[in-house]
Structures are given as structure tokens and as C-alpha cells.
N, C-alpha and C positions, 0 to 999 in steps of 0.2 A: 397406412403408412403415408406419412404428409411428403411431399417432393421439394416443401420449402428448404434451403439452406439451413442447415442445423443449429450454427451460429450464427446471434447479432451482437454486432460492437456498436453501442449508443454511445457517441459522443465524440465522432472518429474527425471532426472537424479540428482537431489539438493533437496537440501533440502525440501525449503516449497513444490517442487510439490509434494513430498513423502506423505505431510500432504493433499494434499488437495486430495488425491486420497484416504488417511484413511478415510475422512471424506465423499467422494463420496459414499463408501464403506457404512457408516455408515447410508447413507439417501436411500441406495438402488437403486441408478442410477449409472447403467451401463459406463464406460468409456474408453478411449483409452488414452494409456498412450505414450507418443510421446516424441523422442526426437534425437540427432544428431548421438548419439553413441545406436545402441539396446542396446549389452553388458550391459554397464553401467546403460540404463533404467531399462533391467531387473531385474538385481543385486540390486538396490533401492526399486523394486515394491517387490520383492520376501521377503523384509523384514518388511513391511505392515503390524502388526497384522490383521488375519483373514480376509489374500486377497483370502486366498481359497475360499473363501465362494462367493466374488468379482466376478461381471460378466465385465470382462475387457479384452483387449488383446492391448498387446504392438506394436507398431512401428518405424522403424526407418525412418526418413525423412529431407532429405535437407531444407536447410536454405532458400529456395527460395520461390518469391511467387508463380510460375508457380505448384511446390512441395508441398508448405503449401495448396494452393486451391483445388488441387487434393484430399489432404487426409480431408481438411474439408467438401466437398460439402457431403449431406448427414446429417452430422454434423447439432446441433443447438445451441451450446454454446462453444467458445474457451477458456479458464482459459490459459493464457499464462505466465510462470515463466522464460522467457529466457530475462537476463535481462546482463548490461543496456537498458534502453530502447530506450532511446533518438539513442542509437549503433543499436537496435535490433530487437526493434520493430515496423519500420513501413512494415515492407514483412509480418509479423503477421496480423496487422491492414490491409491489402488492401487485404491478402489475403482471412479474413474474410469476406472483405466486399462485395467479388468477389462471397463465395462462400451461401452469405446469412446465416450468422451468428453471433450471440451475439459474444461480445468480453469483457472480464477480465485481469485486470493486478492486480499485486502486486506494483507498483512501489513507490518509495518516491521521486522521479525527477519531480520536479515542471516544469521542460523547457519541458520533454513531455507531462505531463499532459495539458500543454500550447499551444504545435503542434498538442495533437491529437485534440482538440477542434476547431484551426483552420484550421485544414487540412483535418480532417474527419466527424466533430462533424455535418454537414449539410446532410452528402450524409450517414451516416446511421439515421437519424430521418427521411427520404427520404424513407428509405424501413423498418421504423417502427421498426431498430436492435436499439440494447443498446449498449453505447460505452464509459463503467468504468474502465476506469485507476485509481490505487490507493486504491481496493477494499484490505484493510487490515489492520491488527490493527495500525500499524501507515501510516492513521492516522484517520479511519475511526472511534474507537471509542472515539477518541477525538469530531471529529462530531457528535457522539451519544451524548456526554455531550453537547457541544454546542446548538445542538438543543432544548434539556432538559430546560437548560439556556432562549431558546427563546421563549419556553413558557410562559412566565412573559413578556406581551409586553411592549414597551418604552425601549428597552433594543437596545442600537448600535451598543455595542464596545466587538470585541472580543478576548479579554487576555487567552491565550492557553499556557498550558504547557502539553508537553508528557516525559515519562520517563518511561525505566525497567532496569532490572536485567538483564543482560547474556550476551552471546557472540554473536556477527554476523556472518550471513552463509557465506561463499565463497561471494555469489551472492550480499548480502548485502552491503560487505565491497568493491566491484567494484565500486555497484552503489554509495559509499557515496563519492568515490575519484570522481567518474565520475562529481559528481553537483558540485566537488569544482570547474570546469574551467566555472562556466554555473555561470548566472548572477540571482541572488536570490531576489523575492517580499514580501514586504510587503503590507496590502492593507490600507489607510490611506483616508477617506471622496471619498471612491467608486472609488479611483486610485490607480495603482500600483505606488510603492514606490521603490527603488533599496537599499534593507541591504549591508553592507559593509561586505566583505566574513569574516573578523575575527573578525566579532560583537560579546558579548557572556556576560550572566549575571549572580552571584551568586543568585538562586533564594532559597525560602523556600518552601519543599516538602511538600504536604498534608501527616501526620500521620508519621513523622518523625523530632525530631530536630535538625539535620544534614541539612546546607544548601547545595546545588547540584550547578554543573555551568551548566548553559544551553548556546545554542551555536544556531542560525536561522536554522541549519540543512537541509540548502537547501531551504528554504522558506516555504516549504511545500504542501500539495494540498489545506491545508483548505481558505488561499484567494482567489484563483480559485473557489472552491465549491459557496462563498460567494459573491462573485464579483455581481453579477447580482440580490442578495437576495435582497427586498427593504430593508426587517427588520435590514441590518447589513451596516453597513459605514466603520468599520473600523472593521479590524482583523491582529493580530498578534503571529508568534508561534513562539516557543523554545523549547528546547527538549535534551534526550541526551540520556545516559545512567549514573546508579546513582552512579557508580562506578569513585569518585574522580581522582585518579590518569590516569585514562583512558580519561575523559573529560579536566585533564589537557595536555595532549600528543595530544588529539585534536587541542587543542588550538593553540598548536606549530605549528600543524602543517598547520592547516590553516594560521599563518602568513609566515611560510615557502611557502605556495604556493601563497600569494599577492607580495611578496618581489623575489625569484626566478622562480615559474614555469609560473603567469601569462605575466611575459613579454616575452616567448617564443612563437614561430609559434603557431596556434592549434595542430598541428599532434602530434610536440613534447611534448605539456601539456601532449596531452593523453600517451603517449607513458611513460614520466614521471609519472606519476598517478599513472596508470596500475602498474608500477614496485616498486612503493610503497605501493600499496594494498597488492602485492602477496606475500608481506614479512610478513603482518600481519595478512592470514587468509589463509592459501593454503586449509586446510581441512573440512571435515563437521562437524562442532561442536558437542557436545553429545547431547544427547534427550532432550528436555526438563525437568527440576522438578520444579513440582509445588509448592515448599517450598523455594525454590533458584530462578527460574525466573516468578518474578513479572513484574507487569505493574501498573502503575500510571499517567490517565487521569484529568489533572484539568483545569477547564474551569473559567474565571472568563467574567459575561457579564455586563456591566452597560451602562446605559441611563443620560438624566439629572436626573430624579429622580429617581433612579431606580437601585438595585443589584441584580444579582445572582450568587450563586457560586455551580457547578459541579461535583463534583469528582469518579470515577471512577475507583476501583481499582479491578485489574483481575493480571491473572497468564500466562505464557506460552504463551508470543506474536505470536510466531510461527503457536502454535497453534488458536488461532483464526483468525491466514490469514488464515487457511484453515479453520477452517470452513465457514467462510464467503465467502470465492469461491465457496463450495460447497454447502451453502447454495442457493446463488446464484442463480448457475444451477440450483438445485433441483426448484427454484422460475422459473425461465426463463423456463423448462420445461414443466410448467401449466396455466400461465399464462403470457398477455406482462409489458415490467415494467412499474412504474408507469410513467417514464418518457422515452421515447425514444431519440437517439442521445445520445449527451454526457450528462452523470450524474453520480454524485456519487451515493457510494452503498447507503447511504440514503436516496436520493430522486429516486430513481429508486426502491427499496424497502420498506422503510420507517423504520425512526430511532427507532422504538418503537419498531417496526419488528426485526430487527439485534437484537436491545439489547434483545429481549426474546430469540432468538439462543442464542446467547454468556450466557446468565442463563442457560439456559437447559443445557448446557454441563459443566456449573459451572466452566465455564471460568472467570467472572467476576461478584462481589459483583453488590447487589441493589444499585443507583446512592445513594449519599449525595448532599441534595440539600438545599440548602438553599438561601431565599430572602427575601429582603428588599426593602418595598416600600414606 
């Protein structure tokens, strides 16, 4: 039996890993807080409400997987916040898989969520690991509605809108330039479908009369999640932030990059990307407030005869990716998940499951649900 800390958070120098070591913190499992720079790791962990109390110790560790395997073996859950991921995470992923470990992401990049499934999704159901990309409020409790939804059966079709309040971390605003050069699905009678990168709709918010623009946001995980469900045929998302003037500067800018960046090499897309991200987000955003940053899951599901509609409303995105990494772990540490290989956090934990975490810490109201049969 190893005496190592059972949990590592790689990438705890940013934001959400700060949060998800709060919340490790809060469920009383031990962790290692890991990342490229100590310095900076520690400077993040040491401002932790009540990490004194925290049984953890920091490390620094190379990008490698020879490096990452070392400091996991021992190890029984990885939460890994070093993202893009499509850039970054498969030394994480193999490193994991090397050293007999769960693996966790935060991402919203549909094309990994897409590689890790084909590239890894067999050979850990192989040694009985879980391999959850995507374990985070967007878009996981979008999936907590969804499934809500699919309890009323006869139901096929799944109309997804996600939305909040606030600013995006560093890490965030990488990953969302990163999916503009990456090809975006929709899923359409159990096929991927290809959205046009500058798709985007005026939609109507639940519990607001202000309409929002939503934009495919990368495509998302939730056709992937769904791809393989019998109960679902068709799903499609959209999303944003509810902040007008910001999803219109979106929009521009995804026609900006259909019209000048994707006709360059790859290198230089990314090279392009990257340097339009770092003009809009160089720092770590302020803390969350629960009065200011909202979230807004609405799900709509219909059959031939048959509706339902979802909604979901919670506060502090941020904060429910951590706790849902943390919950996570705390779950992977007593038991295997419900599903091994690759799964989302709902079917690896179960959607009923999450949404009682995310109450308990009064992150997110009781679903609004309503159906018609």
C-alpha cells in the first residue's frame, strides 16, 4: 500500500486548480498540488482558504511523460488543469495510464474529447481506470439537465443551451481560441454533423427577457457523451456568456478567423490564435461572486410525442468545476466508477449523484422541469 497522497492536481498554478484543491480540502482528501513552476504553485495553494488545515504538499514537475509517471505511480486519481488540451494533454493521459491511474480534465475541446476516446478510451476500460474529459460545469451540468430530460422516455432530440456571467481564466480563453482552428459536431440521427465555425443564434434565456446570442462554442462534449446513448438521435448545443457586447466581439471574431486565419498553415493558425487570446485575458480573473457570476443550464428534449424542458440555474461556474473534480476523487477513492474507460462525469458517477454535490454546496438551484405528453 503506497503512503503517497492519493490525489494530484497538475496544473494548480490557475485558476480552477486553486478551486479544486479548495474543494479537495473540503472533502478531506489529501493531495499533491503539482505543477511546472513550484514558485507559482505555491503562491496559488498558500492562498486557499484553510489549506492549513490541508494535508497536501506541493511539487514541481516536468511536462513529460517519463516525469508525469514518476510523480503519479503511487498516485490513484489525476485531476489535470493544464490545458489546451488537444496541446497538452496526452503526456498527462499516457502518463496516467502508465502509472495505473484515474484521469480528469476540465476541458471544453470537443476534438480531445474525441482523441481521448479514440486513443485511449479501450486501454484504460482494460485496467478497469476512468478516463473523464470534460468533468465541469460546462458542460457537465448541462448533462445533469439533459438527463433529467431523459427521464420522460420517447424523448430523442436534444436542444442544449448553456450560459453565465463573468470572465474567463487565462486557461479558458486559450482553450476557446484553441477549438476555433479544430472542426466542430453536431450530432444529427446518431451522426456527426460538421457546424460552420461562425454559426450563432439569438436565443431566449430561461428567467430573463433579454434575448442572448449563442454561438456552437466548439461543439461541445455533450454529442460525444450522447453519440452511443440508444435513448438520444439527435443533440445540439450553443452557449456563451450572457454578456451582449462580448458575444458580439465573439462573433467577429470567429468570422475573422473563417475568412483570414483558417486559410493559413496549422502552425501559423495556432501561432495566430495564441496571440489573440493573450491580448484578452493575460491575468487571473477575481474570485468568484455569487451575486454577479451566474450560470444557466437549459435543456429542451422532445420525441414525436413527447416534451421536456430542464433548467438549471446555479452560480460560480468556476466553482463547481472544482467541486466536481473533487468530488470525483473523493468518489474514485472508495469506490470504481460506474463506468470504466471513457465516460462522462455522469455516467461514471451518476447525474443524480453530481446534482446532490452541486446542492450541497448551494451551487445550483433544484432543476425546473417540466413535461408534456
Amino acid at each position: 500500500m503506497s503512503d503517497k497522497r492519493p490525489v494530484v492536481v497538475y496544473g494548480v498554478s490557475g485558476y480552477t486548480g486553486r478551486l479544486v484543491c479548495e474543494y479537495l480540502r473540503e472533502y478531506n482528501v489529501p493531495f499533491i498540488a503539482a505543477g511546472r513552476d513550484k514558485a507559482k504553485v505555491q503562491a496559488v495553494v498558500d492562498k486557499i482558504p484553510g489549506i492549513e488545515t490541508a494535508d497536501y504538499e506541493v511539487v514541481e514537475v516536468e511536462h513529460t511523460v517519463a516525469a508525469l509517471t514518476e510523480l503519479f505511480k503511487g498516485a490513484r486519481v489525476v485531476s489535470n488543469m493544464v490545458g489546451p488540451f488537444i496541446k497538452y494533454g496526452p503526456e498527462v493521459v499516457e502518463a496516467c495510464l502508465a502509472a495505473g491511474c484515474h484521469y480528469l480534465d476540465t476541458t471544453g475541446e470537443q476534438d480531445w474529447v474525441l482523441k481521448a476516446q479514440s486513443t485511449w478510451g479501450d486501454a484504460f476500460a482494460a485496467k478497469g481506470l476512468l478516463l473523464s474529459p470534460n468533468l465541469a460545469q460546462m458542460y457537465t451540468t448541462g448533462e445533469i439537465a439533459a438527463n433529467i430530460c431523459l427521464e420522460t422516455p420517447g424523448l430523442d432530440t436534444l436542444d442544449i443551451l448553456v450560459f453565465w456571467k463573468g470572465l474567463p481564466t487565462y486557461a479558458s480563453t486559450q482553450t476557446i481560441f484553441t477549438i476555433l482552428k479544430a472542426d466542430w459536431y453536431y450530432l444529427e440521427q446518431n451522426k456527426y454533423l460538421p457546424w460552420d465555425v461562425t454559426a450563432r443564434a439569438d436565443v431566449v434565456v430561461p428567467g430573463q427577457h433579454e434575448t442572448a446570442i449563442a454561438v456552437p462554442w466548439g461543439g461541445t462534449a455533450h454529442p460525444v457523451w450522447f453519440k452511443n446513448d440508444p435513448r438520444v438521435a439527435n443533440c445540439k448545443v450553443m452557449g456563451g456568456v450572457l454578456a451582449r457586447p462580448v458575444m458580439e466581439g465573439v462573433v467577429q471574431t470567429t468570422q475573422m478567423v473563417k475568412e483570414q486565419i483558417k486559410p493559413l498553415p496549422p502552425a501559423d493558425q495556432e501561432k495566430a490564435l495564441a496571440d489573440i487570446a493573450a491580448t484578452l485575458q493575460a491575468t487571473m480573473p477575481p474570485r468568484e461572486n455569487p451575486r454577479i457570476n451566474t450560470s444557466i443550464d437549459s435543456v429542451y428534449a422532445s420525441g414525436p410525442l413527447g416534451r421536456a424542458h430542464c433548467v438549471i440555474h446555479g452560480n460560480c461556474n468556476y466553482k463547481q468545476t472544482g467541486l466536481l473534480q473533487a468530488y470525483a476523487a473523493y468518489s474514485l477513492l472508495q469506490k470504481a466508477p460506474n463506468r470504466p474507460g471513457f465516460a462522462s462525469g455522469c455516467q461514471a458517477f451518476g447525474y443524480r449523484e453530481l446534482l446532490g454535490q452541486l446542492r450541497s454546496f448551494g451551487l445550483v438551484m433544484k432543476p425546473q422541469l417540466t413535461v408534456q405528453d
